[in-house]
C-alpha positions in Angstrom: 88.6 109.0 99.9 86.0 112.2 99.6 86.4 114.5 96.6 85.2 118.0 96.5 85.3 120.4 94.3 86.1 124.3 95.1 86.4 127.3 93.1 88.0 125.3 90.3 90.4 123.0 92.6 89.7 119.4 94.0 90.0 118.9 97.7 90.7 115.1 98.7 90.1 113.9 102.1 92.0 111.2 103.3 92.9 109.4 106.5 90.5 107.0 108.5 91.2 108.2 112.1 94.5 106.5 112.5 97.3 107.8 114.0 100.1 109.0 112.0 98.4 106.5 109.0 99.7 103.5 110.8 97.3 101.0 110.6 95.7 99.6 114.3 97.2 102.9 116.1 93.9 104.6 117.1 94.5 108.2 118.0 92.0 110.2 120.6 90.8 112.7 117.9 89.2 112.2 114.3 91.4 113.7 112.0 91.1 114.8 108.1 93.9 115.7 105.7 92.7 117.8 103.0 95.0 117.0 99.6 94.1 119.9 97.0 95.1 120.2 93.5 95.0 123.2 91.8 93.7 123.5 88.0 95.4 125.7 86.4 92.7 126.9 82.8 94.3 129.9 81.9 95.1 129.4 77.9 98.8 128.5 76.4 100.2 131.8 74.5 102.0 131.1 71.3 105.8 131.2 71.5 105.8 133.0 68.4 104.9 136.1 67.1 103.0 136.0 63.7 105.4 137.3 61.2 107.5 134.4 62.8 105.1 132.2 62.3 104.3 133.1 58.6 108.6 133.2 58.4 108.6 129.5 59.6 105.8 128.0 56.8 107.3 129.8 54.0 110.7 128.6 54.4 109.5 124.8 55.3 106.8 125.2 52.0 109.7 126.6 49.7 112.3 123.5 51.4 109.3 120.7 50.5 108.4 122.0 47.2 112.6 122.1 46.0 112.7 118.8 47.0 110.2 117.5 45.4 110.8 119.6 42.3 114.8 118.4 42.8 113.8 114.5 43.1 111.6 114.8 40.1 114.2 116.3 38.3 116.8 113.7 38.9 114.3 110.8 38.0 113.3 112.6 34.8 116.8 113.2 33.8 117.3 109.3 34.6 114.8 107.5 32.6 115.5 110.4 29.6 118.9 109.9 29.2 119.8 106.0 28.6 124.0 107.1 29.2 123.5 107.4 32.7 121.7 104.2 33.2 124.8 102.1 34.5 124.2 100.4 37.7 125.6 102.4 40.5 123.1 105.4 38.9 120.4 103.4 40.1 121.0 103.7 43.4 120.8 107.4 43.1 117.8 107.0 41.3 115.8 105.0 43.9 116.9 107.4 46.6 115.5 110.1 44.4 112.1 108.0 44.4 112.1 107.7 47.9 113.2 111.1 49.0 110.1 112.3 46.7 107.7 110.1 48.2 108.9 111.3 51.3 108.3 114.6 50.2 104.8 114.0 49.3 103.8 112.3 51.9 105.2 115.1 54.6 103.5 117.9 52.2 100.1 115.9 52.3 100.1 115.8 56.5 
């Protein structure tokens, strides 16, 4: 198969002479099928405007920074205070953990 290249598009010729592309069918004339594909470089526009786009990382910044703040909060309040230390307290204190890590983790991406 011949590739070519023209004004920004690639031009494939295939066949081998066949007839209809069945193989041991010989046809009279040479033929050439030309396959082109057309590359399309013109740039992707953002589907936002910019105040949209300033909108969007305030609200997700404020949304990671009260969680964090939140999860902190609750772990504090948990080692501080030795009443609420009974056992099913620390299941709501390891999902605080993990929730925070979470937090972090998305914030440093």
């Amino acid at each position: 198969m011949d590739q070519t290249v023209v004004n920004g598009s690639i031009a494939a010729a295939v066949g081998n002479g066949t007839a209809g592309g069945i193989p041991g069918l010989e046809s009279d004339t040479n033929w050439t099928t030309a396959v082109v594909a057309h590359v399309d470089l013109t740039p992707v526009l953002s589907p936002f405007e910019s105040w949209q786009k300033v909108l969007i990382v305030l609200v997700i910044g404020i949304c990671m920074v009260l969680t964090i703040t939140g999860n902190i909060l609750v772990l504090v309040s948990f080692i501080v205070d030795r009443t609420i230390r009974q056992p099913s307290n620390y299941f709501i204190a390891s999902l605080a953990a993990t929730d925070m890590l979470i937090g972090k983790a998305i914030v440093i991406m």
